[in-house]
C-alpha atoms as one frame of an Amber mdcrd trajectory, in Angstrom:
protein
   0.000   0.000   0.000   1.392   4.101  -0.730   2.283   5.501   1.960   1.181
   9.088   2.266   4.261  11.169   4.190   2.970  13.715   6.407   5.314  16.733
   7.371   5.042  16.515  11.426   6.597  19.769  11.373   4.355  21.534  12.403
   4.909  25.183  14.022   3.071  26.091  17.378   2.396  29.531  16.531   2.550
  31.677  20.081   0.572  34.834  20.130   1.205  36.540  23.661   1.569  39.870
  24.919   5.703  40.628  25.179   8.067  41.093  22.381   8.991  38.540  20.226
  12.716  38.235  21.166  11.107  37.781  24.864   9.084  35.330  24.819   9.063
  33.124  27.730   6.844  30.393  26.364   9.132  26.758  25.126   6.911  24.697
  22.855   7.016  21.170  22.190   4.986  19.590  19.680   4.781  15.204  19.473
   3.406  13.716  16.992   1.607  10.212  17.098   0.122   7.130  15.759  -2.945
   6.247  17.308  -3.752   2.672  17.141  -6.495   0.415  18.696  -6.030  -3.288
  19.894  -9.186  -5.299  21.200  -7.905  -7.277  24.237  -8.829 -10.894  25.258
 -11.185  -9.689  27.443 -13.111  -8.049  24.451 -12.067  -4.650  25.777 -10.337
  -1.546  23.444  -6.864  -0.114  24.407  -5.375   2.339  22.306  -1.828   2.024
  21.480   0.379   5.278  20.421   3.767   5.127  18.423   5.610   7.789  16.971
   4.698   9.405  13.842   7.104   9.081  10.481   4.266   9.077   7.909   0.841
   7.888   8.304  -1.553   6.132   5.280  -5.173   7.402   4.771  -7.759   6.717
   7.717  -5.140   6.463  10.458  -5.851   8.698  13.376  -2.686  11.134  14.502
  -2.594  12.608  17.780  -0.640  15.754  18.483   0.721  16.851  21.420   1.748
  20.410  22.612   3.338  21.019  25.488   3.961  24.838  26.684   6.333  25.632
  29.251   6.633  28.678  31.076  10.402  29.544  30.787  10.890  32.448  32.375
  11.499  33.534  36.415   8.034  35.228  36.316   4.688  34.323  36.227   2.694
  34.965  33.522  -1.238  36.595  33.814  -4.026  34.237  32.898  -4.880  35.898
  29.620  -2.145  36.605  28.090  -0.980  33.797  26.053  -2.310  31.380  23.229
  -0.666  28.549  21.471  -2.233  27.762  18.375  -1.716  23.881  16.636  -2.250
  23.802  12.592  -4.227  21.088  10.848  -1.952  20.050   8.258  -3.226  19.425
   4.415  -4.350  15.976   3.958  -5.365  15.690   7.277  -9.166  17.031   8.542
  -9.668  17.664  12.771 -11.174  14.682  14.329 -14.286  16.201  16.184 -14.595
  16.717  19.891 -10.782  15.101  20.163  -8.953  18.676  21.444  -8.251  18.589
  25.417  -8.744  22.333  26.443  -8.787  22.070  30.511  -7.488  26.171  32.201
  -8.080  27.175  27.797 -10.675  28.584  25.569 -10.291  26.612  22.723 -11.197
  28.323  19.453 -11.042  27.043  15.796 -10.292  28.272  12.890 -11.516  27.326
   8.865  -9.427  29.650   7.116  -5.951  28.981   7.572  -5.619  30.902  11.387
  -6.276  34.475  10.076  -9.299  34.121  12.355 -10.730  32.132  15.198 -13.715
  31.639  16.622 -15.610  29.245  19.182 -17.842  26.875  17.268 -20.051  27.625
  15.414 -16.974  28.878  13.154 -18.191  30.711   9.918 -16.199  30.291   6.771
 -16.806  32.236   3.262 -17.835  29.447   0.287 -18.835  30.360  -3.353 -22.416
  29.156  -3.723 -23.853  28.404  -7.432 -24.801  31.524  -8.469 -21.030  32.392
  -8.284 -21.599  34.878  -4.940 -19.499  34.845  -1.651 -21.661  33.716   1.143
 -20.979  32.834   4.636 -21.841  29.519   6.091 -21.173  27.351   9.189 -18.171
  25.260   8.734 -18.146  21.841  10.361 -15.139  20.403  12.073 -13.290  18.673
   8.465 -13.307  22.610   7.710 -11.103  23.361  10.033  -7.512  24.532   9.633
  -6.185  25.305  12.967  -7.248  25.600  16.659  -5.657  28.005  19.000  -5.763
  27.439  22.679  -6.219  30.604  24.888  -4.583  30.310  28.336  -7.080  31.409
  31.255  -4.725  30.463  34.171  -1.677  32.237  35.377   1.569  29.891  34.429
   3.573  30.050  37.201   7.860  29.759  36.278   8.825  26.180  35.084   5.021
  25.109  35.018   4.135  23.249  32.244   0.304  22.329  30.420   0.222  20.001
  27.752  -2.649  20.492  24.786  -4.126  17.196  22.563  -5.715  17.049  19.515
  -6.218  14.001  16.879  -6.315  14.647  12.741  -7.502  11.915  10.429  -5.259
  11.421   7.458  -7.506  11.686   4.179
């Protein structure tokens, strides 16, 4: 079977409110294989391994982890990581964690975001712009606003899944 390579590369955009040369957010972004075994007992487990390409249908979990790297804490409010949805790939619905975040989405490539229901602009038939509710294989990136102080050294991880088309 092709395989379809994915480029795991993706960038954790950081939006926060200090200069760019300051910024005292590290981000780590994993990328993963989800798999699912049925044990003897009839039960599901899933199994993760790391991701080097990934074929149509398979599940990918991402996994962003923002540590606060500077000596100071920093205000609830004040910063947002933001995790792309890569081409080929469409957001698996309901599968972003978003505990101490607002979670927003966005369906045209992160100039905007929006809780759902996110509005995109489509050409309808007649050839005119309209705007209409995008559903979650719309989506092109979710940003996750931070609405806890992160205290020095503290660290919150962020999960999403994408299904390879």
């Amino acid at each position: 079977m092709k395989k379809y390579f994915i480029s795991f590369i993706l960038i954790a955009l950081v939006s926060f409110g200090f200069a760019q040369n300051d910024n005292p957010l590290e981000i780590n972004l994993e990328a993963f294989i989800v798999s699912t075994i049925t044990k003897e007992d009839g039960s599901s487990e899933e199994l993760f391994s790391a991701a080097e390409s990934a074929r149509p249908g398979q599940i990918v979990e991402y996994r962003v982890s923002v540590k606060n790297s500077s000596d100071t804490s920093l205000p609830a409010g004040n910063a947002a990581v933001t995790g792309p949805i890569p081409a080929g790939t469409m957001y698996q619905a309901d599968s972003a964690s978003f505990e101490e975040a607002q979670l927003e989405f966005s369906a045209d490539g992160g100039q905007s975001f929006s809780m759902p229901p996110v509005m995109m602009i489509v050409v309808n038939e007649e050839g005119k712009e309209v705007e209409v509710e995008a559903s979650p294989e719309d989506y092109t990136a979710l940003r996750w606003n931070i609405l806890k102080t992160l205290e020095p050294d503290e660290v919150l991880v962020y999960v999403y899944r994408v299904i390879v088309r």
